[in-house]
C-alpha positions in Angstrom: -10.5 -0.1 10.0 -10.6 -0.4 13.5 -9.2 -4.1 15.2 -8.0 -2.2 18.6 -10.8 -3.4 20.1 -11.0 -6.9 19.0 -7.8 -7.3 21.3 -10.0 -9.0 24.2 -10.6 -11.9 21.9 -7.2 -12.7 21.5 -5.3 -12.4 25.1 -2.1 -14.1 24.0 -1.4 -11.3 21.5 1.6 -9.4 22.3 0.9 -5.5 21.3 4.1 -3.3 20.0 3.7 -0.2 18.1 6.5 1.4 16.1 6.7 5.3 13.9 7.8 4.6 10.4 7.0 5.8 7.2 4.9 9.0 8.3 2.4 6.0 10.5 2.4 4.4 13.3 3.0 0.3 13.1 0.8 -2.0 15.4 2.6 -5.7 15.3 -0.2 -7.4 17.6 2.3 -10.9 17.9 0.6 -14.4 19.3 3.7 -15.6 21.1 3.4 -17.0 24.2 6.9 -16.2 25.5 7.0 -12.7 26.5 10.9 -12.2 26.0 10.9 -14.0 22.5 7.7 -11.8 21.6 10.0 -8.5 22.2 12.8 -9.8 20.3 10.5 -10.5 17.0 9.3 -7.0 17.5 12.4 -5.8 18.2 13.8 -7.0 14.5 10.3 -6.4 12.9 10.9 -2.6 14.1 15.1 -2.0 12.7 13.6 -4.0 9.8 10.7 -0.8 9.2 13.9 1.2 9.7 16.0 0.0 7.1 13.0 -0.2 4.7 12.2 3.1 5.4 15.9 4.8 5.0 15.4 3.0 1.3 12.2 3.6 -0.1 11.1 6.8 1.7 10.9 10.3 -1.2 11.6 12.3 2.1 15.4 10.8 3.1 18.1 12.4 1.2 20.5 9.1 0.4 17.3 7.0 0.2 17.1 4.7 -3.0 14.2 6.6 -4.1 15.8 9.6 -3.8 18.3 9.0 -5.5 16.6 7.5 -8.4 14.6 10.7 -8.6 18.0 12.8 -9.0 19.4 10.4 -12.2 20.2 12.4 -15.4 20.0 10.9 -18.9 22.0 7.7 -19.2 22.8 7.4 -15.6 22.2 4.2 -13.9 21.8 3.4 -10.2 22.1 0.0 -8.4 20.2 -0.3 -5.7 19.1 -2.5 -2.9 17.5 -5.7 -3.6 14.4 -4.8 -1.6 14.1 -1.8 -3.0 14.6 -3.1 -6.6 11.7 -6.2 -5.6 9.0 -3.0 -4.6 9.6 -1.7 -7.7 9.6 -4.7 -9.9 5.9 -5.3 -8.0 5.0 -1.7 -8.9 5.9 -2.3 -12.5 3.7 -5.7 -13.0 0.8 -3.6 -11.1 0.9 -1.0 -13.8 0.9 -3.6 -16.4 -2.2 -5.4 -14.4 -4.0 -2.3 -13.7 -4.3 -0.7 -17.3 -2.2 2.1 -16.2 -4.2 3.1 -13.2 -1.4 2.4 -10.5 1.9 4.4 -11.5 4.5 5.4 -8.9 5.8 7.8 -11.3 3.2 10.6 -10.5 5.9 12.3 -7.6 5.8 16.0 -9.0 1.9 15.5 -9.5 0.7 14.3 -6.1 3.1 16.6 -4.3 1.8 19.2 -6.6 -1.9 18.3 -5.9 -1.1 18.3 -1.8 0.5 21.4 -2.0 -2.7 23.3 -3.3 -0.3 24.7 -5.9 -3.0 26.8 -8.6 -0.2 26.9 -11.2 -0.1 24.5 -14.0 0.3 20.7 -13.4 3.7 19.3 -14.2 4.2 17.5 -17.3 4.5 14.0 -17.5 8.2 13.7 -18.9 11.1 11.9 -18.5 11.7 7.7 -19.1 12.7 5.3 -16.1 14.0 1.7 -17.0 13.6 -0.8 -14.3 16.3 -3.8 -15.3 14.3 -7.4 -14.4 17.6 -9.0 -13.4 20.0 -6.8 -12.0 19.1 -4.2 -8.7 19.5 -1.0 -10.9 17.4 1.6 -12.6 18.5 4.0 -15.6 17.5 7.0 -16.3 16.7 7.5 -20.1 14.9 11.1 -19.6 14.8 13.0 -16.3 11.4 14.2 -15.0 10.1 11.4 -13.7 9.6 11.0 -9.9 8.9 7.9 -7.6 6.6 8.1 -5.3 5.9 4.8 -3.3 2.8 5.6 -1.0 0.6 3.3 -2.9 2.6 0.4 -2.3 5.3 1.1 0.5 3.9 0.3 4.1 2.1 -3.1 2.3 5.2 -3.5 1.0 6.8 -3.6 4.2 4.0 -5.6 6.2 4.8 -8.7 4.1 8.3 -8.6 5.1 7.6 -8.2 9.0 5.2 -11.2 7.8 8.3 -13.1 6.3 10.6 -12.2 9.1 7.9 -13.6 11.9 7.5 -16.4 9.7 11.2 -17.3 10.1 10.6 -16.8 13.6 7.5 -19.4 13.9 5.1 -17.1 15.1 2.0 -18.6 16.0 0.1 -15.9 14.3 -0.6 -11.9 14.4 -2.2 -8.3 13.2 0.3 -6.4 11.6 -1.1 -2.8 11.3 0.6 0.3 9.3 -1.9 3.0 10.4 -5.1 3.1 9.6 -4.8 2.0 5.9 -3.2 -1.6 5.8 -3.4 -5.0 7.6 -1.7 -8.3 7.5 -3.4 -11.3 9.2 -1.6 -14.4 9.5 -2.2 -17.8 11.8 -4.8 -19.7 12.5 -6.9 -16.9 14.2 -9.8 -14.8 12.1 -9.7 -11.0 12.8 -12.9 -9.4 13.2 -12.8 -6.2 11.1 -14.8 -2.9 10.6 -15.5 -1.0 7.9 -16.5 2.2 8.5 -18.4 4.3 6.2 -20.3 7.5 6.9 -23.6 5.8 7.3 -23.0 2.3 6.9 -20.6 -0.2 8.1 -19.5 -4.0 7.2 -17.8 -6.5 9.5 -15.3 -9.3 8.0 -13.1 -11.6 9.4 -9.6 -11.3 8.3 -7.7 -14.7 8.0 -4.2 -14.9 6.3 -4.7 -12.6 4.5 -4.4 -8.7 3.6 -6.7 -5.8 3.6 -6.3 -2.2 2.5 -7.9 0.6 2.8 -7.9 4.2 0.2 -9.6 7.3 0.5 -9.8 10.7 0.1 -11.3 11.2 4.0 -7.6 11.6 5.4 -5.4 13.3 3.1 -7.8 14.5 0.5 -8.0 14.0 -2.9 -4.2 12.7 -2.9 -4.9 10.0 -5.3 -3.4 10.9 -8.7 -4.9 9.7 -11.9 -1.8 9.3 -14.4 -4.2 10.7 -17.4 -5.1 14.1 -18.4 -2.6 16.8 -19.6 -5.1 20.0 -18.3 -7.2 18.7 -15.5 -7.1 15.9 -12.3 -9.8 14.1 -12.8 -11.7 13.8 -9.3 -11.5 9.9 -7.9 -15.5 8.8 -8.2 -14.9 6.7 -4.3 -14.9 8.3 -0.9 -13.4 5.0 0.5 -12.2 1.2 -1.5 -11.6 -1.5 0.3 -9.3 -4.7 -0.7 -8.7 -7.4 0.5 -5.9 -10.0 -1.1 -3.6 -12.4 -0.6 -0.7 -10.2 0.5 -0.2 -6.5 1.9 1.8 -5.4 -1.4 -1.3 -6.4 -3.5 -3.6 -5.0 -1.6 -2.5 -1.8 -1.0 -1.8 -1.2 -4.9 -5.4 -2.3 -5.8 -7.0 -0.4 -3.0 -5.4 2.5 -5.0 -6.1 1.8 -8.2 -9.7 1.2 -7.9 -10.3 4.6 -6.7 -9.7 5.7 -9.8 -12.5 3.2 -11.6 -16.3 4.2 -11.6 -17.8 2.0 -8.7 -20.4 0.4 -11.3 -17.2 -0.4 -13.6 -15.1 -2.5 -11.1 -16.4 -5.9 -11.2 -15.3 -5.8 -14.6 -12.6 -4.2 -14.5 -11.3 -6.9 -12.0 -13.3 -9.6 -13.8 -10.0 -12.2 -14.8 -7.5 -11.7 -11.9 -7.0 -14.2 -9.4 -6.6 -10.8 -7.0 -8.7 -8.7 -5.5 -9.9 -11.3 -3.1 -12.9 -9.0 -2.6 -13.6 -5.7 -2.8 -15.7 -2.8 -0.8 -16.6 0.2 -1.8 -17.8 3.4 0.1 -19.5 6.2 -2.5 -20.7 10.1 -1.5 -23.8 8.7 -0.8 -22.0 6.9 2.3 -23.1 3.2 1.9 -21.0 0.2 1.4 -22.2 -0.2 -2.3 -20.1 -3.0 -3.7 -18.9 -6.5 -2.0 -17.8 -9.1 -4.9 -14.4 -10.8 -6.2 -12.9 -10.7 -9.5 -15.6 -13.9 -10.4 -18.7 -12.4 -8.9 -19.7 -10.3 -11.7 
């Protein structure tokens, strides 16, 4: 996804960048004040901070962290962002059959790694509690992982934050792999594939991209004691009405057999639409979940 360019269409956007959570950040802010522009970025950026120093595998005292170092009947309470992320990863496994679990830690660090030994056992029991910030452990072994859902995650709440600001509008940008439009502008959008290409206009609302081009095969499918299954997608495309959504369906429909996914979404009110690139490099699928 590439929307540098499309910059020149929009000359009262304000551009900011910030590093967070292993990406870079692009806030692209219509604000025609410069001053007040800088100060929205300016909290949008200790706001990717904070969120990062919570949900982030990699920071020692981070919630995740921590969660990932309960024993057996230990509970942890932890922040109430934090707890919201994973109360939205817990209804996504429940919407997605399975197919998106943050659980899988010790498996994708495992599959990164290029480890040849044996793939770690799924063990170990994690209890979310729906009303109170905590988690207890009932089994150790499990491990969090939130890089399906984090950095959309965090784009809707730079979008809530602006929003209290009264923004006129933006592009918020974590990397290559997630965008958040909002306003009354439409951002033209390319999607690249290896030998074809699609252009949409994204208007309030998300997109997100998966695929195994960047990192690899780093998407994890929760089944199979022996064996990964390989993901059948080079590339899936989502878009939706918020970041956190689209990010976790982007994920999860790696894992379905191109041909499968309109049913497979057939029902839910999201994906908004959904693109998919295959090793034959075309854009092979464009449909929503009632264009079956």
């Amino acid at each position: 996804m590439d929307a540098n360019r499309e910059m020149t269409l929009f000359p009262t956007a304000r551009l900011f960048t910030h590093e967070a959570m292993n990406t870079t950040f692009y806030l692209r802010i219509c604000e025609a004040d410069e001053s007040t522009a800088r100060d929205m970025a300016r909290e949008c950026c200790d706001h990717l901070d904070f969120l990062e120093a919570r949900l982030s595998r990699f920071i020692e005292d981070s919630d995740v962290s921590r969660i990932n170092r309960l024993q057996a009947g230990e509970t942890l309470y932890i922040n109430e962002l934090t707890h919201q992320c994973l109360l939205a990863a817990l209804d996504a496994y429940a919407r997605t059959g399975g197919l998106f679990d943050i659980t899988l830690g010790s498996r994708i660090e495992h599959r990164k790694s290029g480890d040849p030994g044996p793939i770690p056992p799924l063990v170990g029991q994690l209890t979310i509690h729906p009303d109170v910030p905590a988690v207890t452990c009932g089994a150790p072994g499990r491990e969090i992982d939130l890089g399906g859902i984090g950095k959309g995650f965090a784009l809707d709440q730079l979008h809530r934050l602006l929003t209290e600001w009264g923004a006129e509008g933006g592009l918020l940008t974590a990397g290559a792999s997630s965008m958040l439009a909002f306003g009354p502008q439409a951002w033209p959008v390319e999607l690249t594939g290896d030998r074809e290409s699609a252009r949409i206009a994204l208007s309030n609302q998300s997109l997100s991209a998966s695929g195994t081009a960047i990192q690899g095969s780093h998407i994890i499918h929760p089944g199979g004691e022996t064996a990964m299954p390989a993901t059948p997608c080079r590339r899936v495309w989502v878009t939706a009405p918020t970041a956190t959504l689209a990010e976790i369906w982007s994920t999860a429909l790696m894992l379905v057999e191109p041909g499968e996914i309109p049913g497979f979404i057939a029902g839910e009110e999201i994906p908004s639409a959904v693109h998919v690139h295959t090793d034959e490099g075309s854009v092979l699928l464009s449909c929503g979940p009632n264009q079956h």
